[in-house]
ZAMARRO-666071 format. One record per residue: x, y, z of N, C-alpha, C in turn; residue in three letters. Coordinates in steps of 0.001 Angstrom, whole numbers, plus 500000, padded with zeros to 6 digits. Each point is the difference from the previous one (the first is absolute). Layout:
<recs>
XYZXYZXYZALA
...
</recs>
This chain:
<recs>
563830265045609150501416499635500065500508500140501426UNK
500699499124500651500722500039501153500774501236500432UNK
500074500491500973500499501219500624501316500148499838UNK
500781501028498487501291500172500080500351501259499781UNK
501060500398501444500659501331500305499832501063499225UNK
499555501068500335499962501607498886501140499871499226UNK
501591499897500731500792500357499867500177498834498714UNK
499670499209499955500019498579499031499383500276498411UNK
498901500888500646498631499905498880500964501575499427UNK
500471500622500490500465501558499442501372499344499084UNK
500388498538500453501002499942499226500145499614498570UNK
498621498852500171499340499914498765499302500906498850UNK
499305500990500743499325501376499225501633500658499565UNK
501059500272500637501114500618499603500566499274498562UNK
500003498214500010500877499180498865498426500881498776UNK
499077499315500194499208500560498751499955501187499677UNK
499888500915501145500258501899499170501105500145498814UNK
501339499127501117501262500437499344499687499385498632UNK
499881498586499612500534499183498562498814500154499399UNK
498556499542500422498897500351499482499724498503498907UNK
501061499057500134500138498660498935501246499102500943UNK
499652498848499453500848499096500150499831498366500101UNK
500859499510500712499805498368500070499245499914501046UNK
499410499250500223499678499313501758500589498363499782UNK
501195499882500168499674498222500137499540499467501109UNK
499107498938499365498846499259500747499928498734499859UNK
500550499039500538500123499026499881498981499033500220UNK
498850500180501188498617499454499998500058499677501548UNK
501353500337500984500375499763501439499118500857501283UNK
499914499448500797499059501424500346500676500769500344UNK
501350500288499779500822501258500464499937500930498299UNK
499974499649498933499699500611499016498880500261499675UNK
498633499253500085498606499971500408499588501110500660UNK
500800500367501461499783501215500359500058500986499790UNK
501404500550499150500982501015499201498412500242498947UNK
499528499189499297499328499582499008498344501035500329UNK
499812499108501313498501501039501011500459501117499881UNK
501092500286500804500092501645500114500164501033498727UNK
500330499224498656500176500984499204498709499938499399UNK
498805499436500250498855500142499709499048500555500739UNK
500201500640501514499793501102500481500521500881499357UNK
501270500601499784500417500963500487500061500903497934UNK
499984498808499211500488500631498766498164500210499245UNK
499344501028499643498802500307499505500121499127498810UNK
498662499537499953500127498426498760500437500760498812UNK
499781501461499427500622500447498865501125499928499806UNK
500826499803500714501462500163499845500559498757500714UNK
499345499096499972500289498420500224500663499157498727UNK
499524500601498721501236499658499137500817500066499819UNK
500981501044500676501236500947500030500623498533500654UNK
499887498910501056500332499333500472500163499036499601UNK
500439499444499855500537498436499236500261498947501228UNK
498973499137500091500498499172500846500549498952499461UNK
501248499294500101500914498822499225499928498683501574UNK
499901499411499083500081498241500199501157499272499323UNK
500861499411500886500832499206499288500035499336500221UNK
499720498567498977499964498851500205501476498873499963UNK
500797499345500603500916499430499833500069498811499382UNK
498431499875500108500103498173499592500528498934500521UNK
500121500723501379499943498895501034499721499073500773UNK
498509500114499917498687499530501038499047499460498765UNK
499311499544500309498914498670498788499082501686499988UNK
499700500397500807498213501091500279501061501801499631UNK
501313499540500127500304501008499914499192501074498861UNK
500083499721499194499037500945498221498802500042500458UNK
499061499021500255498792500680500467500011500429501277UNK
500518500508500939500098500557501086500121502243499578UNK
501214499249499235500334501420499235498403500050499162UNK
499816499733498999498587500371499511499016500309500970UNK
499683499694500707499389500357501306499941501521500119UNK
501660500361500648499605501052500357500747501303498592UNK
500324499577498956499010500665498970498969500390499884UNK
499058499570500042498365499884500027500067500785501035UNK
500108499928500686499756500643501333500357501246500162UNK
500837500490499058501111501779500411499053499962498840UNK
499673499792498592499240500343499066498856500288500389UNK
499347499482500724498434500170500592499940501413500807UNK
501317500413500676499804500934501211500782501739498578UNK
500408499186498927500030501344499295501447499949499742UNK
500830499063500914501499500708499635500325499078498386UNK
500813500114499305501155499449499350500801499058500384UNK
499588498605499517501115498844500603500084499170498886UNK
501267499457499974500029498810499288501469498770500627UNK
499798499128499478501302498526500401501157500851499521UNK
501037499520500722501270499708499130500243498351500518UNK
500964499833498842500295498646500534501677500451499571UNK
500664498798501016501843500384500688500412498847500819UNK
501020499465499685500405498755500296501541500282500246UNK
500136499381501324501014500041500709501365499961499225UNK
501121500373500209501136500343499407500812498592500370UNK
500494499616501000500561499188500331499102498930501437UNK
500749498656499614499361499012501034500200499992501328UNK
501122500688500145501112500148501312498819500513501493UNK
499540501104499383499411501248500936498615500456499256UNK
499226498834500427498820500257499090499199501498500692UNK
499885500047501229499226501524500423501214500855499466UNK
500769500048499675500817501285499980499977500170498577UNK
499880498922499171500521500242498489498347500567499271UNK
499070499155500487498448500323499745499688501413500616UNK
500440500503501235499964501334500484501122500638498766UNK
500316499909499747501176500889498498499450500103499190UNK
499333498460499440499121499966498528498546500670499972UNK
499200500239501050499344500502500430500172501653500162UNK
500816500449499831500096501491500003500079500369498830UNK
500971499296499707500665500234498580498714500223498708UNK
499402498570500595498438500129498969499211501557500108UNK
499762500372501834499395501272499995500664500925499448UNK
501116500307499776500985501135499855499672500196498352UNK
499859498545499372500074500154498822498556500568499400UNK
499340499174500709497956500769500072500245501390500158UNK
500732500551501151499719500843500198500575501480498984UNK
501045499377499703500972500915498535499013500477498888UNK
499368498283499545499219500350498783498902501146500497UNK
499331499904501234498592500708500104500339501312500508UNK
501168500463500210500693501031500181499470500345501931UNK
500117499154500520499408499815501644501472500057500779UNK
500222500844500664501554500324501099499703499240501026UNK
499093499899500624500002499126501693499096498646499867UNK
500604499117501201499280499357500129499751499651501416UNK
498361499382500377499854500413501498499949498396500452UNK
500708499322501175499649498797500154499680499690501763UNK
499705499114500110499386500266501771500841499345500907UNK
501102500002499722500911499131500990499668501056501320UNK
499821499111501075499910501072501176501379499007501158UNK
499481500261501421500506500175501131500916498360499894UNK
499451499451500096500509498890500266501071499292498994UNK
499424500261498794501241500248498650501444500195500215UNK
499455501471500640501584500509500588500464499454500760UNK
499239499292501311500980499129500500500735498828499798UNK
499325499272498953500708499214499254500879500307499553UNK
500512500637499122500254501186498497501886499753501551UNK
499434500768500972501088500355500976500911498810500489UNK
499121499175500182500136498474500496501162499350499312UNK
499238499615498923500630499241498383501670501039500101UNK
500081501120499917501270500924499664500539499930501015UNK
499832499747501151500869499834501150500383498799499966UNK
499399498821499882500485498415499689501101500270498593UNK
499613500514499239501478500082499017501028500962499963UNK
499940500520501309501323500921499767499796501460499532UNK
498690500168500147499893501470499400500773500966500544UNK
500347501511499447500725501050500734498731500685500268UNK
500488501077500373499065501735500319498740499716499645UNK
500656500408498235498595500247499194499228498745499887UNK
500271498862499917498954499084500117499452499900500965UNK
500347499952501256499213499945501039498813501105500087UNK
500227501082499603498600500947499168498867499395499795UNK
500083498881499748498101499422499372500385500829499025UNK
498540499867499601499388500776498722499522501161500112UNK
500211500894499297500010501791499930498403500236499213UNK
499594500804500603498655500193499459500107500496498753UNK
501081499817499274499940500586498151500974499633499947UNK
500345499362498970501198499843499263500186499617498319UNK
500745500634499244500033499603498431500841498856499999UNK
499046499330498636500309498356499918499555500039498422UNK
500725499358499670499665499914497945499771501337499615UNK
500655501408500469498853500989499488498845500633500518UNK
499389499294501065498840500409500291500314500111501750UNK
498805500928500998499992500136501308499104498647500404UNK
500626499475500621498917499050501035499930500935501004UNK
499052500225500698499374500376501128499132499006500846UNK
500359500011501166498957499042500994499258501058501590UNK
499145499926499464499331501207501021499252499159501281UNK
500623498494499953499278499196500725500937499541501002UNK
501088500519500501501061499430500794499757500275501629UNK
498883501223500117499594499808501234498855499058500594UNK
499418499530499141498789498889500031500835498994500688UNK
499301499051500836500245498735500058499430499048499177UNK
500347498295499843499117499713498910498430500020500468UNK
499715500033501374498847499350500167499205501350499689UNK
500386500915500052498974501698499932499753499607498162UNK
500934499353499218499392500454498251499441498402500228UNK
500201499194501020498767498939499672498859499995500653UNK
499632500959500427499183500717500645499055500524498578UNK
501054501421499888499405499939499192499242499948498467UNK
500811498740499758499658499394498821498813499720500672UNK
499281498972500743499236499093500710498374501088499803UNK
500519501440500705498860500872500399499692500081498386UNK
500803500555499103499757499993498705498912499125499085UNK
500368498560500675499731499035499013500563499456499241UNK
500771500292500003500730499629498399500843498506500442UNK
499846499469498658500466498446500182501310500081500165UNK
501015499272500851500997499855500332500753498565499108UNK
501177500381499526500362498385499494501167499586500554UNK
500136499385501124501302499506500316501002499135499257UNK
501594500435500237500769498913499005500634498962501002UNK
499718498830499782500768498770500620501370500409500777UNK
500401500564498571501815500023500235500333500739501177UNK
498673501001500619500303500767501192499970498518501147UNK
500282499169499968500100498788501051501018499068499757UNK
500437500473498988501266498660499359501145500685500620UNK
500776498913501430501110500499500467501151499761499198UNK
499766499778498565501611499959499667500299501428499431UNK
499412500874499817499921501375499650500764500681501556UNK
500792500692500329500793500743500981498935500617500494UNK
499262501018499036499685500963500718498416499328500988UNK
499730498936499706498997499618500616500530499087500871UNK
500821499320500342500996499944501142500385501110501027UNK
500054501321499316500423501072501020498452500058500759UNK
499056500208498795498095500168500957499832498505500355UNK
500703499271500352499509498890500927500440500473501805UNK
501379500400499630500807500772500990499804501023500544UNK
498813500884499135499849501052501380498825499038500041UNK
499054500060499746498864499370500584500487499210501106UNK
501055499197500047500342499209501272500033501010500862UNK
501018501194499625500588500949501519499177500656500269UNK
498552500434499187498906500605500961498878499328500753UNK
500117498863499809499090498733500781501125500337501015UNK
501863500028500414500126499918501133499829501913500715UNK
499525500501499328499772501629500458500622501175499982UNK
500894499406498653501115500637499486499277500843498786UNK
499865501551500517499511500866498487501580500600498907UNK
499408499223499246500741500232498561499885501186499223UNK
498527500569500406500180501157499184500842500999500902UNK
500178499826501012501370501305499902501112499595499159UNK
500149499083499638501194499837499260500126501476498668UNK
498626500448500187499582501103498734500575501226500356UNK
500006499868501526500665501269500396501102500330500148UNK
501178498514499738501443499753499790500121500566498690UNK
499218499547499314499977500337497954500029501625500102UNK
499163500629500735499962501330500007500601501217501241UNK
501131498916500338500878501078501105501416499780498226UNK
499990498056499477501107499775498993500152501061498755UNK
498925500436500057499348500955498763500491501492499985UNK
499898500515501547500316501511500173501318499873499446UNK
501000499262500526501400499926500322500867499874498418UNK
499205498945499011500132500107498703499796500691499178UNK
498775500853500170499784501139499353501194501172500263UNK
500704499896501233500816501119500367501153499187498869UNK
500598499345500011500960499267499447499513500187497977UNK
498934499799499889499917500098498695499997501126499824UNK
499486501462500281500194501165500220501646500440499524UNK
500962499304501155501180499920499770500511499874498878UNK
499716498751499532500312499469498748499457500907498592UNK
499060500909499832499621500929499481500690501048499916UNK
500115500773501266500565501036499882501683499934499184UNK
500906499139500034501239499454499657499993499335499432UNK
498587499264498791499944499805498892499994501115499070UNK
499096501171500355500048501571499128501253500165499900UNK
500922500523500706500999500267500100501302499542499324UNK
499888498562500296500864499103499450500033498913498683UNK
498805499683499603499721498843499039499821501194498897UNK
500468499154499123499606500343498024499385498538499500UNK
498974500254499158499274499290498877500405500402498474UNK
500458499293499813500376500137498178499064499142499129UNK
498345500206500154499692499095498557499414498890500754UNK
500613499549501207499332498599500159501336499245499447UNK
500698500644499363501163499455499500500972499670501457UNK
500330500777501076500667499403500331500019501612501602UNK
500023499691501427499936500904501040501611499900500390UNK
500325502053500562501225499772500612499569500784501460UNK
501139499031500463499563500923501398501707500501500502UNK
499475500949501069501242500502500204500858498692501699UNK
500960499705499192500976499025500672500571500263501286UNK
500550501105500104500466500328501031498821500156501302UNK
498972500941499620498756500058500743499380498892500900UNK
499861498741498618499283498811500692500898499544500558UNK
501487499513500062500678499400500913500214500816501346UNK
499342501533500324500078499978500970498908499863501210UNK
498634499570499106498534499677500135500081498688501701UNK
498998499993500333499621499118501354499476498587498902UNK
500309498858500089499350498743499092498699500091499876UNK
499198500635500968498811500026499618499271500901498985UNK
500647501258499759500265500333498873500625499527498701UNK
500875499425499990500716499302498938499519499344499437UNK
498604498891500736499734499207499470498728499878498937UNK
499255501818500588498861500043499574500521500913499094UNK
500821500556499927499975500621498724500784499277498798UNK
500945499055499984500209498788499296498656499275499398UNK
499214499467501168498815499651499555499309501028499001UNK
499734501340500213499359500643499076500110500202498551UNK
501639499848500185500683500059498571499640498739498957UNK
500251498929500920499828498636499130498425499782499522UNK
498517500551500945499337499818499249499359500884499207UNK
500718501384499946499692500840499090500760499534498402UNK
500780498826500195500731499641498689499483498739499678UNK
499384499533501285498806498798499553499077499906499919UNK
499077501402499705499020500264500028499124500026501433UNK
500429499652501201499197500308501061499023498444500055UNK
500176499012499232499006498628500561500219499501501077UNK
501290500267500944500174498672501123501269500520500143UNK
500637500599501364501510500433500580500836498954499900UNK
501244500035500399500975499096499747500094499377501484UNK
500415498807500019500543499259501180500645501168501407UNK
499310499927501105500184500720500939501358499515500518UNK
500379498795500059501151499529500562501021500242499028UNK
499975499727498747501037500092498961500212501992500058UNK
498930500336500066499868501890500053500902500239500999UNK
500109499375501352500442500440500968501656499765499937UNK
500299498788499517501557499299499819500587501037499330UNK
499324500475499160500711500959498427500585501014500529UNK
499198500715501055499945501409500381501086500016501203UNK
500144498780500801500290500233501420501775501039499846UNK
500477499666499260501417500238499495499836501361498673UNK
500855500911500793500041500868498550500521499662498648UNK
499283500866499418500526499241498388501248500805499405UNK
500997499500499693500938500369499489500285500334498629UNK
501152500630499672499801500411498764500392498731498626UNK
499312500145498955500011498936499185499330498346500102UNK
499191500280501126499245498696500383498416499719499843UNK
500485499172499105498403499411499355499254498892501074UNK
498981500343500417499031498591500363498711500037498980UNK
499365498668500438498894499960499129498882499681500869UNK
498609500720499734498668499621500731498985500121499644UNK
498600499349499944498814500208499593500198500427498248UNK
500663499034499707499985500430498185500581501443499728UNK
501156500373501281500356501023499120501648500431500727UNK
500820500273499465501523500207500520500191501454500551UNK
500776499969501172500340501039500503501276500139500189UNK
500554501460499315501188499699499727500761501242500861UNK
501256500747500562500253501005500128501031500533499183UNK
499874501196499389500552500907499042500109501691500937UNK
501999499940499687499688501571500706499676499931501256UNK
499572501562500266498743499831501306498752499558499846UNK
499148498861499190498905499673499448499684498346500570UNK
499012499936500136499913498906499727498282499818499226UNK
500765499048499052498915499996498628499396498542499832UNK
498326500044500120499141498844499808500068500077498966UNK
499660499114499239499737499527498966499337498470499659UNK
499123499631498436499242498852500001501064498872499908UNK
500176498943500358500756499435499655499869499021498878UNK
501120500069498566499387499840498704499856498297500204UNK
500985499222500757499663498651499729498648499444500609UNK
499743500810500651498294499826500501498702500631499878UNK
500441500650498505498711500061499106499796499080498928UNK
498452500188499415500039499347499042499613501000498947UNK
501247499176498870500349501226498672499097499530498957UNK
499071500554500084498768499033499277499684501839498968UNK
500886499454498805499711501314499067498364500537499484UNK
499239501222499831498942500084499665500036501021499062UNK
498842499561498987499904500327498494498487500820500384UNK
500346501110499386498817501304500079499695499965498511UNK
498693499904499375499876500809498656499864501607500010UNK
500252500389499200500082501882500145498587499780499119UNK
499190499377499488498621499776499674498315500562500295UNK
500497499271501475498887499618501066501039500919500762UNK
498646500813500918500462500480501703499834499070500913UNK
501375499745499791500222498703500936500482500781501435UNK
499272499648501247500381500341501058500417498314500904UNK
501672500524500523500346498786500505500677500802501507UNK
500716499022500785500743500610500902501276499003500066UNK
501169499812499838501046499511499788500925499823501077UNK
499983499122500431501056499312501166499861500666501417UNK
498592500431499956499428500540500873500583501481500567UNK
500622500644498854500360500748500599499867501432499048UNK
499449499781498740499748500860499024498833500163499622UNK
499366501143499972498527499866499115500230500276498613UNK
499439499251498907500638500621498916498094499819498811UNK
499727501261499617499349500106499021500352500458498964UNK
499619499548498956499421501156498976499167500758499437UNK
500208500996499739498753500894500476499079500777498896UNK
500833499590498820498924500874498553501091498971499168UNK
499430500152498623500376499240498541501332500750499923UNK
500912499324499335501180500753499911500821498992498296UNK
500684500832499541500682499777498899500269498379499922UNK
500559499655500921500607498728499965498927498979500183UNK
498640500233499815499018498888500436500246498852499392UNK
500842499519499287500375499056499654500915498587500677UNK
500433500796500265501383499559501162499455499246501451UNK
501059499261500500499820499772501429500831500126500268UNK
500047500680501529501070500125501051500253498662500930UNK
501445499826499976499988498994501252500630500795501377UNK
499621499162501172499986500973501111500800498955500867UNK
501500500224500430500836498863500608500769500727501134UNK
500609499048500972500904500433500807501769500033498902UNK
500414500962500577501364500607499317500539498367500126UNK
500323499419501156501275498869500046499296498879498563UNK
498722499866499523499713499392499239500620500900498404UNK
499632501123500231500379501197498597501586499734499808UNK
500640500000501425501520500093499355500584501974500305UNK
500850499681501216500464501381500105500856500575498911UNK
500651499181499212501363500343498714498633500313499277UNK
499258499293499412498982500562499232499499500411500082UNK
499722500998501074498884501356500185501249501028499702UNK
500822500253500322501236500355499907500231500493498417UNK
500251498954499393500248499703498649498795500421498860UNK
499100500145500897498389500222499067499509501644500287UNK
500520500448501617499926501682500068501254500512499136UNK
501141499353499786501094500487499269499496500561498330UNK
499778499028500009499384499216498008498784501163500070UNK
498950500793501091499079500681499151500411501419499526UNK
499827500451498848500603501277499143498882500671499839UNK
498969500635500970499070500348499739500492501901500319UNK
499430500756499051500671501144500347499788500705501544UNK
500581500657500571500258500510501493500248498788501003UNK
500145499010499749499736498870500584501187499819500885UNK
500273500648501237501516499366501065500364498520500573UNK
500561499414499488500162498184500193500604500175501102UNK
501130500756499931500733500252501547499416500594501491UNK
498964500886499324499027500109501132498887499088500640UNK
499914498952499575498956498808500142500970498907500778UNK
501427499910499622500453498770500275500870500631501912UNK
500135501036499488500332500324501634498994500029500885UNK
498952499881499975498737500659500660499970498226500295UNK
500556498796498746499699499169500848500742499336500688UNK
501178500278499764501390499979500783499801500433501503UNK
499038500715500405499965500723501251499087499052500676UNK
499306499162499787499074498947500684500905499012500080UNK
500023499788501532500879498495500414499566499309499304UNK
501804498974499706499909499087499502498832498702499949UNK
499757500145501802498895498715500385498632500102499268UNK
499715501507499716498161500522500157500340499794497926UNK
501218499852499646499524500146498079499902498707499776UNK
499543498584500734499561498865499215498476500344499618UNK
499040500614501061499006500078499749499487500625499545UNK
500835501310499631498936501128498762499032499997499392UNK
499197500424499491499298499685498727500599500316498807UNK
499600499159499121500580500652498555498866499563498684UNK
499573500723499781498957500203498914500808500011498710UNK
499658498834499093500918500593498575498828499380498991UNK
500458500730498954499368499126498671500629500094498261UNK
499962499377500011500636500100498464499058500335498487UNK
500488501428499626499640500573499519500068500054498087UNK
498984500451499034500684499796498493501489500615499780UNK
500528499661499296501366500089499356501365499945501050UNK
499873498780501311500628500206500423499992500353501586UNK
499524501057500569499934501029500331499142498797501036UNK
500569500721501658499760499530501023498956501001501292UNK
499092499480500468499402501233501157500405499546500861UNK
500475500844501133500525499489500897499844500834501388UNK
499004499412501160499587501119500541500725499305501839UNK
500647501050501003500151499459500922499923500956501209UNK
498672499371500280499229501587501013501048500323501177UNK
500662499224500346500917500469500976501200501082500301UNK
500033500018498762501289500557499299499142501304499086UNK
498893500540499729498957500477499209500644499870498691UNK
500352498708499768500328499552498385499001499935499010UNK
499541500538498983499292499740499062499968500575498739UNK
500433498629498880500801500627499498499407500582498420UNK
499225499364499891498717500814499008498267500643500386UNK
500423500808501441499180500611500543498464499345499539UNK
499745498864500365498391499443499631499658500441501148UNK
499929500633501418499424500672500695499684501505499491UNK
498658500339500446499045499536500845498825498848499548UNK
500649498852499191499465499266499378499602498744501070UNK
501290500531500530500164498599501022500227500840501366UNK
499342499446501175500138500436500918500541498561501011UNK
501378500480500762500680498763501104500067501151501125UNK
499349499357500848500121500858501497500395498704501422UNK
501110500297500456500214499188501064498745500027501398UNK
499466498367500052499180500137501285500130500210501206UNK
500025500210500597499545500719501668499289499072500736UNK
500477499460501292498880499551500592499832500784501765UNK
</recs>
């Protein structure tokens, strides 16, 4: 194998000590080809199954499937664990960007079932300068201009790239010393794709003797300076932010209006995708408009699917209900049915219980009807049972954050209604610990 740095090879022996399993995606490039060599040095063929190497096929290219079969065969032969996925682009608009989405999404989901946390992929040196390129042509702030972070969670899972100090030509190197068959994709030459427009463009500016890779060392003076700033944003998130449930974040009002925008904006940002689950931040320019002006009292805006409103000294995120979808779900109390609900609930059941008969439906409140949750905690006469203690508890959650509640009900023999609303710890014929709802975390 071609000559790569101690400091390189210790970084690799460090990813396998730590996880000991995972993805390698390998696409058949010789920059994944290489990723591919080195973990066949470095991982003892016994514990080459622990590794899963994934192929995803898009169904883009005529050779694309047997290309992927290829190097199946090929991670199977050397001992690891591989198999296809196949993942097809989301939209026509932004075919690398939507196929780079559908493409994770597939691993994330591989990787859930096989119970695998990381995944390792070989983007190296030159990546990033693209990666930098592309985000500076659209307007990126701070954090985009970052490149890509040697770890980051995506669907659930760590991508890791331990290949960002490589250039490409060192992993086509050594793929080459390896042997191993290389499969190039066309589309790396088709200029209607941006990002291969940007690698037409440095390739021009280093034919005139212009080195690009310092541009790596801009990424990593941009990097110190953000980390101090996100730091920031940490320390006066402890302090200041509340989480209720996923149901709905308050932060303290007075505080952030007296914040620098660059604060304002990242911790706004944090809020919205901790209520959107964390897939994709909100508009940097629309982020920035919102914030520039303090927020006053009683003033609602709306962003990234979710309203921000100020109450008091508060100001309270919340999902915003006209931009979900109220798509009701039916549990049998039967089957241990494990689901996760509007992405924001885990909800099992967890042993046989009285009511196996029954199904629960599982809805957002603005679909249930606030008079009728109301009217239905009033109506239960179950002995010790406080109606008045349930309905204040939900009286105390802004108005904005009670479209989206959960509300678990089911209709019961002679009448008789269950009615469970984890937010509020409503439940009103105690079928817990039958049923377990725990708000997710990301």
């Amino acid at each position: 194998m071609a000559k790569i740095a101690a400091s390189n090879i210790a970084l690799f022996r460090h990813i396998i000590d730590c996880h000991e399993k995972g993805v390698l995606a390998v696409s058949g490039g010789s920059d994944s080809m290489a990723l591919l060599a080195i973990f066949e040095t470095l991982v003892a063929k016994e514990y080459r199954k622990s590794w899963h190497v994934i192929t995803v096929d898009h169904g883009l290219r005529a050779f694309s499937r047997q290309e992927a079969e290829l190097v199946k065969t090929l991670a199977l032969s050397m001992g690891f664990s591989a198999h296809i996925l196949e993942a097809q682009q989301i939209t026509k608009s932004n075919k690398s960007a939507s196929s780079r989405f559908a493409r994770y999404k597939a691993i994330a989901a591989y990787a859930q079932i096989n119970s695998l946390s990381v995944c390792i992929t070989a983007h190296h040196k030159q990546d990033q300068i693209e990666t930098l390129m592309m985000r500076l042509f659209r307007g990126s702030g701070l954090d985009g201009l970052l490149g890509m972070g040697y770890d980051n969670a995506m669907f659930g899972m760590t991508i890791i790239r331990p290949c960002l100090s490589f250039s490409k030509q060192e992993l086509h190197d050594i793929a080459l010393e390896s042997k191993l068959p290389i499969f190039e994709d066309q589309s790396n030459k088709d200029l209607s794709y941006d990002r291969i427009k940007i690698r037409e463009t440095i390739n021009q500016l280093e034919q005139h003797n212009l080195d690009t890779s310092k541009a790596v060392r801009t990424m990593n003076y941009l990097r110190s300076d953000a980390d101090y700033i996100h730091g920031q944003v940490e320390e006066w998130w402890q302090e200041n932010a509340l989480i209720f449930n996923r149901d709905y974040i308050k932060l303290n009002r007075i505080s952030f209006n007296n914040l620098h925008i660059a604060l304002k904006s990242r911790i706004l940002s944090k809020a919205l995708c901790l209520l959107n689950y964390g897939d994709y931040p909100p508009s940097l320019s629309r982020l920035h408009s919102l914030v520039e002006e303090d927020f006053a009292l009683d003033q609602k805006r709306t962003l990234h699917k979710s309203i921000i409103y100020t109450e008091k000294d508060s100001l309270i995120v919340a999902p915003e209900a006209g931009r979900r979808s109220y798509q009701t779900i039916e549990m049998s109390l039967s089957q241990k049915n494990d689901l996760v609900w509007d992405k924001r609930y885990y909800v099992k059941l967890c042993q046989s219980s009285t009511l196996a008969s029954y199904n629960l439906f599982l809805i957002h409140l603005a679909d249930y009807g606030m008079k009728k949750l109301i009217c239905d905690i009033k109506s239960n006469d179950s002995k010790g049972f406080n109606a008045s203690f349930y309905i204040n508890r939900l009286y105390q959650i802004p108005n904005v954050a009670r479209p989206c509640l959960m509300v678990i009900h089911a209709n019961l023999p002679n009448g008789e209604k269950m009615l469970i609303v984890p937010s509020i710890g409503l439940d009103t014929h105690q079928i817990q610990p039958y049923l377990i709802c725990e708000a997710i975390y990301k």
